[in-house]
Structures are given as structure tokens and as C-alpha cells.
N, CA, C and O atoms as a GROMACS GRO file, in nm:
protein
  400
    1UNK      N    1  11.902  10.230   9.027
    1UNK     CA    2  11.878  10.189   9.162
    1UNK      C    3  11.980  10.259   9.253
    1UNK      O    4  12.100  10.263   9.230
    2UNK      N    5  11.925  10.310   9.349
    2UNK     CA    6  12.016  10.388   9.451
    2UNK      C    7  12.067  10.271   9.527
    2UNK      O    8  12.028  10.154   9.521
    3UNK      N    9  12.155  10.317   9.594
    3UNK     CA   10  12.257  10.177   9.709
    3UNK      C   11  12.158  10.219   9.812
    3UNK      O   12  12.090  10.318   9.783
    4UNK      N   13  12.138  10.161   9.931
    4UNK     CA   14  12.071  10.183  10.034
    4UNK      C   15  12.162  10.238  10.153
    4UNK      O   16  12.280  10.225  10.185
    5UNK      N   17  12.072  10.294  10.194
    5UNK     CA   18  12.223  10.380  10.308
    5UNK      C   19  12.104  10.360  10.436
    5UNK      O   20  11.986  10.390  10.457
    6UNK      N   21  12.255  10.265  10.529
    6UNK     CA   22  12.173  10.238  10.640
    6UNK      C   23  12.217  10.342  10.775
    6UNK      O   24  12.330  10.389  10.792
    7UNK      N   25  12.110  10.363  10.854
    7UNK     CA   26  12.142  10.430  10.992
    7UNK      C   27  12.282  10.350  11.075
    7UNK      O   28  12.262  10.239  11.125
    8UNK      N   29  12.400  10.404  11.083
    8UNK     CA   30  12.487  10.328  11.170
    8UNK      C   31  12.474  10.244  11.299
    8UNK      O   32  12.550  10.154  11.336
    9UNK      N   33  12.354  10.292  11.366
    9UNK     CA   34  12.301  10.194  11.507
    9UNK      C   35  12.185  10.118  11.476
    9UNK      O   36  12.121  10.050  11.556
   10UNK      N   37  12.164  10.132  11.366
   10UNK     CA   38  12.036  10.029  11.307
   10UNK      C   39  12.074   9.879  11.276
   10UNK      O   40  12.172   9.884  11.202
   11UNK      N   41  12.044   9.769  11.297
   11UNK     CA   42  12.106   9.658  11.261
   11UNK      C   43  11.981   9.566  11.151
   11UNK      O   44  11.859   9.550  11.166
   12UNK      N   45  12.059   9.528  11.063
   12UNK     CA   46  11.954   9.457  10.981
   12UNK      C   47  11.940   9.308  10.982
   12UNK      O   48  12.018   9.226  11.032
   13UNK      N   49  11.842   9.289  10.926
   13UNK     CA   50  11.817   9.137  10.889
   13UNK      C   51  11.819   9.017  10.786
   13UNK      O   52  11.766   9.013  10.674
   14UNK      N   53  11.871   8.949  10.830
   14UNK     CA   54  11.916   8.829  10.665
   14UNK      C   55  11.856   8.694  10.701
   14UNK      O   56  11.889   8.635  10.803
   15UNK      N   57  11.786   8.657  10.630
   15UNK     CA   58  11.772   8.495  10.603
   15UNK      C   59  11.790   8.455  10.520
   15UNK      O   60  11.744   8.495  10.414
   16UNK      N   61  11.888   8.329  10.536
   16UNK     CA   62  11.954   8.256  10.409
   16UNK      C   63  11.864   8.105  10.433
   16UNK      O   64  11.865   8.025  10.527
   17UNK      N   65  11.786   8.105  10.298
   17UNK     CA   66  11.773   7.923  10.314
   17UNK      C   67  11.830   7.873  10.217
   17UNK      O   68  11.847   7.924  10.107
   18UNK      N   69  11.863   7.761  10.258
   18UNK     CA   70  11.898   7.604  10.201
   18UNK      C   71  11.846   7.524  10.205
   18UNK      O   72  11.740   7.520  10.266
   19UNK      N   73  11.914   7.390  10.121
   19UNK     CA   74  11.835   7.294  10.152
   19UNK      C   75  11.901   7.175  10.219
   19UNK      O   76  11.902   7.064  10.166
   20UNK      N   77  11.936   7.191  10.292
   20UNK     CA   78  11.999   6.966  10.307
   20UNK      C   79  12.180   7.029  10.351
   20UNK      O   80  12.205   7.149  10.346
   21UNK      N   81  12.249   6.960  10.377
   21UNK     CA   82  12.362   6.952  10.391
   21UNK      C   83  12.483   6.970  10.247
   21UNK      O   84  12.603   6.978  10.273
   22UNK      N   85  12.442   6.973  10.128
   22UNK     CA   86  12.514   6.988  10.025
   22UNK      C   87  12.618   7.085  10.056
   22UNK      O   88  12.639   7.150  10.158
   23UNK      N   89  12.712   7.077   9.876
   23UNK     CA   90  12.796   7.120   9.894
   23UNK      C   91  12.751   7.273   9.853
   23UNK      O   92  12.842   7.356   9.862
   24UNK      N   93  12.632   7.318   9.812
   24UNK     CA   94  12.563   7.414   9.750
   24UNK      C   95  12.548   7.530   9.872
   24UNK      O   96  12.558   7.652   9.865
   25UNK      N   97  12.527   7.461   9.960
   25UNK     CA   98  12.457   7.520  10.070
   25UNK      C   99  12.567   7.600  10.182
   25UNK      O  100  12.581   7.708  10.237
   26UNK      N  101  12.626   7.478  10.172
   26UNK     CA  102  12.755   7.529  10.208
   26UNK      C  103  12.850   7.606  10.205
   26UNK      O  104  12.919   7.653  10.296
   27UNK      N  105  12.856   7.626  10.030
   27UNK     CA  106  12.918   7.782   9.999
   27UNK      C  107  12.825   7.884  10.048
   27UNK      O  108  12.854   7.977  10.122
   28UNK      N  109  12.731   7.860  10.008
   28UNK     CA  110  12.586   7.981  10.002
   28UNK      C  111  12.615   8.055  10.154
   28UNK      O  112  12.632   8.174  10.179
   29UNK      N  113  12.611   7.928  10.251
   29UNK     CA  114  12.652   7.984  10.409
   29UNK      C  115  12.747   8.054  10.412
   29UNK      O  116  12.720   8.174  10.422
   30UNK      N  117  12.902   8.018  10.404
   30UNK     CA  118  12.985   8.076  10.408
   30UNK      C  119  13.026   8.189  10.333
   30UNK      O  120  13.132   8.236  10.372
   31UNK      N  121  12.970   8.250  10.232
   31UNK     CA  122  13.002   8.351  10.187
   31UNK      C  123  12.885   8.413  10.259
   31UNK      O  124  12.930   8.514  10.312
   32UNK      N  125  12.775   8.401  10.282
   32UNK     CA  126  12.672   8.512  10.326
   32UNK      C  127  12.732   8.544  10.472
   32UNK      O  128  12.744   8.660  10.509
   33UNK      N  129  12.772   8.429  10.556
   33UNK     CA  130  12.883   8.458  10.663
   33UNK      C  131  12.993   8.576  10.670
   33UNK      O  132  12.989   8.652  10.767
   34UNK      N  133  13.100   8.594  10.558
   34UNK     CA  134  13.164   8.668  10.542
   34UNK      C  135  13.075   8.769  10.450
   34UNK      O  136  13.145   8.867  10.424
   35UNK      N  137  12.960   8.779  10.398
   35UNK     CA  138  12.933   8.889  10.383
   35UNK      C  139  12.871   9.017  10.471
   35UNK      O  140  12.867   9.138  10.452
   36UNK      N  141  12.817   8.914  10.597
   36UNK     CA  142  12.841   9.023  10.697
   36UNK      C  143  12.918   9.033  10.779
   36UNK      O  144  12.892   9.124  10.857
   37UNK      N  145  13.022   8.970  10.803
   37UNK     CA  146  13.111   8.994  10.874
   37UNK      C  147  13.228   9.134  10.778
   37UNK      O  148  13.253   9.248  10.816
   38UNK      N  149  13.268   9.076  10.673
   38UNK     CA  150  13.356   9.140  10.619
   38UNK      C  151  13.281   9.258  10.525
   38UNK      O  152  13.348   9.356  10.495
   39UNK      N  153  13.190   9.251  10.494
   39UNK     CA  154  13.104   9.406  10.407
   39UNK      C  155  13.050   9.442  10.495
   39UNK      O  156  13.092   9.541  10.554
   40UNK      N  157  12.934   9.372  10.536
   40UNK     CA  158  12.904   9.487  10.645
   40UNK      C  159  12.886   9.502  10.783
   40UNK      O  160  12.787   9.539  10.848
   41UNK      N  161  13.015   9.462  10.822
   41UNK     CA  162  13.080   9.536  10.940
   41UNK      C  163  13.011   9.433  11.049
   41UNK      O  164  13.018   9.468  11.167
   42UNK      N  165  12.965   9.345  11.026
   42UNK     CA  166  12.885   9.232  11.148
   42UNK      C  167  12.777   9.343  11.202
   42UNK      O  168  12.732   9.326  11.315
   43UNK      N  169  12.722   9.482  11.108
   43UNK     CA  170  12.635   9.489  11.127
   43UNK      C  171  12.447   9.461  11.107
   43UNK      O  172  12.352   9.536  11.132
   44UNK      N  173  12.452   9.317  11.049
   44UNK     CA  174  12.380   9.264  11.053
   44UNK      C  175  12.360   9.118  11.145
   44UNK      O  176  12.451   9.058  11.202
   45UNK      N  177  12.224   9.081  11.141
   45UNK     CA  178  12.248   8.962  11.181
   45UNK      C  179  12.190   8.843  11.093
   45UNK      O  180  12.097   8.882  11.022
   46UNK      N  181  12.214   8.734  11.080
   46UNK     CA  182  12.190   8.615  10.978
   46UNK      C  183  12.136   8.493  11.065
   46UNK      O  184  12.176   8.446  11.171
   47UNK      N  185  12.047   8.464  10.996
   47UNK     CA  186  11.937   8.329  11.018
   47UNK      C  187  11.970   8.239  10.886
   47UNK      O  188  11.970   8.280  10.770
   48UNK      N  189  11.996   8.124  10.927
   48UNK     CA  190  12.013   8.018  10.825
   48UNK      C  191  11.889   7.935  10.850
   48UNK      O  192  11.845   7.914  10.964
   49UNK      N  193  11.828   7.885  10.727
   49UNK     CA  194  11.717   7.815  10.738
   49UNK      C  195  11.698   7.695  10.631
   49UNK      O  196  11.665   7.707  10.513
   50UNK      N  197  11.730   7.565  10.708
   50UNK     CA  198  11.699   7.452  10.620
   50UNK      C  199  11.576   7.440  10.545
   50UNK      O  200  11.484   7.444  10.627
   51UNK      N  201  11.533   7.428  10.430
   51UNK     CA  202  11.410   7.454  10.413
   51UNK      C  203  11.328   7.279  10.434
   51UNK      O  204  11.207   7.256  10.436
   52UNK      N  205  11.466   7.160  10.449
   52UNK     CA  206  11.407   7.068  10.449
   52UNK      C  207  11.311   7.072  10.624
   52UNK      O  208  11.195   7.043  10.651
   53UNK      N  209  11.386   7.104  10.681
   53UNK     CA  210  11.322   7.146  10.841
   53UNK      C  211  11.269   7.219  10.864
   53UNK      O  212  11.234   7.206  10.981
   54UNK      N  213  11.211   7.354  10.798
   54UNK     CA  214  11.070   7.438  10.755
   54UNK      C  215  11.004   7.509  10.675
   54UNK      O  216  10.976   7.627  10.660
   55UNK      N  217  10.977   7.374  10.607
   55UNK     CA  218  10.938   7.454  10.444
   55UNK      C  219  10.806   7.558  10.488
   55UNK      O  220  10.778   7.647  10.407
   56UNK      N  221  10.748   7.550  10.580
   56UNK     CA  222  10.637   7.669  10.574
   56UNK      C  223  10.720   7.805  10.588
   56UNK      O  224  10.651   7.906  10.574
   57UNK      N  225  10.865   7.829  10.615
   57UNK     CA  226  10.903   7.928  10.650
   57UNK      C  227  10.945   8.002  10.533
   57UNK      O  228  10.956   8.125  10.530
   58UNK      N  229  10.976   7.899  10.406
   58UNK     CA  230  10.985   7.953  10.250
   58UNK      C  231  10.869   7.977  10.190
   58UNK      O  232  10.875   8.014  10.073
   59UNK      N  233  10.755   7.965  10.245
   59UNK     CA  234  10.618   8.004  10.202
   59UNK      C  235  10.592   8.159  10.245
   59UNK      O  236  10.546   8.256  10.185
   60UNK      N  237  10.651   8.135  10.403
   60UNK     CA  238  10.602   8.269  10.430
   60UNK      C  239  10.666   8.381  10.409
   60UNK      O  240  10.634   8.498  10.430
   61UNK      N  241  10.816   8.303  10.341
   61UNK     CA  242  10.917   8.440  10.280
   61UNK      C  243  10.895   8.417  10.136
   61UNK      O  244  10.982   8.485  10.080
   62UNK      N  245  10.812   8.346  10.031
   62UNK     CA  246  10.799   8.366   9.932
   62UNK      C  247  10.919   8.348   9.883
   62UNK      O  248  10.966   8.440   9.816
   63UNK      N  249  11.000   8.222   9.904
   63UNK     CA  250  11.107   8.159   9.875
   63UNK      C  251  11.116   8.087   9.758
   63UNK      O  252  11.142   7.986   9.823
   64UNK      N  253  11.119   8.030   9.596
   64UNK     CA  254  11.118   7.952   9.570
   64UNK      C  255  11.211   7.817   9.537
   64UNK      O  256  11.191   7.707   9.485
   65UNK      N  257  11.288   7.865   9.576
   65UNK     CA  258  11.466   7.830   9.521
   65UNK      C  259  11.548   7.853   9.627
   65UNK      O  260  11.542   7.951   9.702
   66UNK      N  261  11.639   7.745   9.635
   66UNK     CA  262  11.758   7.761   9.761
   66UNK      C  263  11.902   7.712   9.650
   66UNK      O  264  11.904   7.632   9.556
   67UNK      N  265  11.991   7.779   9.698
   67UNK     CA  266  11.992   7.877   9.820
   67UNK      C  267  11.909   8.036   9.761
   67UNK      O  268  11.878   8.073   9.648
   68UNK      N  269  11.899   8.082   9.859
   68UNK     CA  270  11.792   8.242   9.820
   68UNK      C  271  11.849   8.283  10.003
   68UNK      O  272  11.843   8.231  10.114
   69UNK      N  273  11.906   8.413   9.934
   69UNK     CA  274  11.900   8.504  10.069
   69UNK      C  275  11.828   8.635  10.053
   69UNK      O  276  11.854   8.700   9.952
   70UNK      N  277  11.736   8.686  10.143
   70UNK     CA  278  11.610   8.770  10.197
   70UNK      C  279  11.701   8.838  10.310
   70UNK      O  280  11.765   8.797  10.406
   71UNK      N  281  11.668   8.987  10.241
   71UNK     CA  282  11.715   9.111  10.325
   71UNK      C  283  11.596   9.134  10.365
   71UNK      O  284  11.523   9.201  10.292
   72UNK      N  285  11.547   9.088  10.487
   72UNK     CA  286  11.429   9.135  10.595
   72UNK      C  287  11.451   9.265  10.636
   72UNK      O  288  11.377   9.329  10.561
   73UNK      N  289  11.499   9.332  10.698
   73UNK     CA  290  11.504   9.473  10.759
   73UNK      C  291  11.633   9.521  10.691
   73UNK      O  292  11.713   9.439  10.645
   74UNK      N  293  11.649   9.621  10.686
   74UNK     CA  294  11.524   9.737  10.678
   74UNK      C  295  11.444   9.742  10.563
   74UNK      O  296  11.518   9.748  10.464
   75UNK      N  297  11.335   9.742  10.535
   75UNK     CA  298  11.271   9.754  10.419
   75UNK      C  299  11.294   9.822  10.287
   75UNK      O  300  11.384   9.905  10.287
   76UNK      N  301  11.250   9.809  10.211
   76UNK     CA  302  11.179   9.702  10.121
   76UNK      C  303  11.265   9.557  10.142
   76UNK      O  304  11.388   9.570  10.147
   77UNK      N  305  11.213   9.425  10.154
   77UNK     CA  306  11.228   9.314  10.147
   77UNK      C  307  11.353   9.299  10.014
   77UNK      O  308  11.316   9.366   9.917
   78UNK      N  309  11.423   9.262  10.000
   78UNK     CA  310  11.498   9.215   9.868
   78UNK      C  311  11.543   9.059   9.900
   78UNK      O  312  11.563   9.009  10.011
   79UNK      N  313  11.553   8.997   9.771
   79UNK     CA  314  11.589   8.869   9.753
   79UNK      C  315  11.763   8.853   9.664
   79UNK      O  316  11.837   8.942   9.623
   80UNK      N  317  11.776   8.726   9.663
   80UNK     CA  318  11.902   8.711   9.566
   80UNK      C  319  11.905   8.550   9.568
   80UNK      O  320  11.913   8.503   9.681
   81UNK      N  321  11.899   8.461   9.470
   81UNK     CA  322  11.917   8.358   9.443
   81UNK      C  323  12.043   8.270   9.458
   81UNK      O  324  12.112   8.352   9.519
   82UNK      N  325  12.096   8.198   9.449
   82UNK     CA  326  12.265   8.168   9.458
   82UNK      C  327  12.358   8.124   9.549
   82UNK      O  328  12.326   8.103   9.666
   83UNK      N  329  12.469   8.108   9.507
   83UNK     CA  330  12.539   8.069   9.612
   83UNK      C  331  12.636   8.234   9.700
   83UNK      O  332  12.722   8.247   9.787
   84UNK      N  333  12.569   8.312   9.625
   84UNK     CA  334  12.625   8.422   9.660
   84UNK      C  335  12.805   8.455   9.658
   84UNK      O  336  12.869   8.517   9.744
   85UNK      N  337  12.847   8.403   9.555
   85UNK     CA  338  12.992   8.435   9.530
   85UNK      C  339  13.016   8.545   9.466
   85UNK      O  340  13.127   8.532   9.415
   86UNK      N  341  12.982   8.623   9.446
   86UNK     CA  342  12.977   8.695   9.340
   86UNK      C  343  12.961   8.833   9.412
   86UNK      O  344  12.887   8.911   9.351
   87UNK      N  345  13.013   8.879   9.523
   87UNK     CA  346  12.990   8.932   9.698
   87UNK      C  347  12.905   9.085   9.640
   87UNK      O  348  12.786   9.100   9.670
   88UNK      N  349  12.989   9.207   9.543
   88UNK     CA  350  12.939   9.302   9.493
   88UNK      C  351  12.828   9.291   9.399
   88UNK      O  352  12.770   9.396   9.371
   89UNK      N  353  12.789   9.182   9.345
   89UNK     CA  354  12.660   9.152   9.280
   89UNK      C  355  12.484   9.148   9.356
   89UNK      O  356  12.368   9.180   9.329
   90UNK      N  357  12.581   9.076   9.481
   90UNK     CA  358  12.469   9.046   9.589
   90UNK      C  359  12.457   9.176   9.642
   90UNK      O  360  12.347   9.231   9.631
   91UNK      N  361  12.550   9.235   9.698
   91UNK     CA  362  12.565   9.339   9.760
   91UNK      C  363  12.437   9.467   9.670
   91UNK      O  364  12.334   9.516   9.716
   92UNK      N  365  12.480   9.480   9.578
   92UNK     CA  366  12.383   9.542   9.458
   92UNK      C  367  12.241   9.520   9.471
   92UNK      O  368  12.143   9.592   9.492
   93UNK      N  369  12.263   9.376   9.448
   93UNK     CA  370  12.086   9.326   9.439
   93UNK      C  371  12.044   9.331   9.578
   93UNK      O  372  11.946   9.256   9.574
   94UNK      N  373  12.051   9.360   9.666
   94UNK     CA  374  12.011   9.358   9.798
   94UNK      C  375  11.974   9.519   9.849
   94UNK      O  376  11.908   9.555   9.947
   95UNK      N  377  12.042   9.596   9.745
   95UNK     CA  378  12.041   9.727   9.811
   95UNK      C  379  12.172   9.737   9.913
   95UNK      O  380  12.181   9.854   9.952
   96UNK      N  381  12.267   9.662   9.965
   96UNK     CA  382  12.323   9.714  10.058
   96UNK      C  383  12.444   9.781  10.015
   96UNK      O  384  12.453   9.782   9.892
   97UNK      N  385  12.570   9.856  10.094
   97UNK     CA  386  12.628   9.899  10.113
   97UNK      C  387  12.745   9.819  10.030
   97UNK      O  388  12.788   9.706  10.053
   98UNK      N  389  12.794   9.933   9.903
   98UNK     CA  390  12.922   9.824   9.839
   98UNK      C  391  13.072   9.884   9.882
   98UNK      O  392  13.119   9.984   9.829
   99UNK      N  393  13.155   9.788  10.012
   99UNK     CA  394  13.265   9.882  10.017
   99UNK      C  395  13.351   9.875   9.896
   99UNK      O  396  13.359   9.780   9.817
  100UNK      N  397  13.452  10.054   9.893
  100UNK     CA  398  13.521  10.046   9.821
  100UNK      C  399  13.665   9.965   9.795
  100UNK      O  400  13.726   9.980   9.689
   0.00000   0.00000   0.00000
């Protein structure tokens, strides 16, 4: 798998869902938080999505499991399951950019 190499004025897209207020969710947020802030460069932007407050919106991202974060733009779509601690794993499975 190649890393994905993004255009520098291009900004991408993330949706993270959860479910409920847990303590699950909570990490899941905060590291996907610092994963764009601190990997990549706050050049993305992030949507958090309760799935208890719109589960049609995990239908229409083909969600089955929370937490799950969805690299929407730039294409191809990628997923990642988790609480996302694991920052260069995600980073990998997403296609994005792993700093050194």
C-alpha cells in the first residue's frame, strides 16, 4: 500500500462516530482530535457523530461499529475501527501521511 500524498492546499475530510457519552468515545475523540491537529497539520477537518443521534448517518457511511473513523475526502473512502490510539497504525490504515 502506498501512503497517500495529499495536495498542500487541499483540505480533507474525517468523520468519527460514536456512540453515547462513554469512556470509549471519549478517547476515540481525543486522539482523532490530536490526530489532526498534531499529524496532520490541522489540515483536515473532523465531524464527530453520535450515532445514538443519527443512526441513518452510519447507514449512509456504511458504519458498523463505533467508534469507526471514515476518511471522506480525498478519495478512496477508508475506514478504521477503534479508539484510535495506536496514532501510526491509523495513520497507515487511512492512507494518510505518517510523520517522521
Amino acid at each position: 500500500m502506498t501512503p497517500f500524498r495529499q495536495d498542500p492546499d487541499e483540505s480533507g475530510e474525517l468523520t468519527l462516530f460514536v456512540s453515547g457519552a462513554t469512556g470509549l468515545s471519549a478517547r476515540a475523540i481525543a486522539n482523532a482530535r490530536d490526530l489532526c491537529d498534531v499529524h496532520l497539520g490541522g489540515r483536515y477537518h473532523l465531524t464527530v457523530v453520535d450515532a445514538r443521534d443519527d443512526p441513518a448517518a452510519m447507514l449512509d457511511h456504511r458504519v458498523l461499529a463505533t467508534p469507526t473513523l471514515v476518511r471522506n475526502r480525498p478519495l478512496p473512502v477508508r475506514r478504521v475501527v477503534g479508539d484510535l490510539s495506536h496514532t501510526t497504525k491509523v495513520l497507515l490504515a487511512l492512507e494518510l501521511p505518517v510523520a517522521p
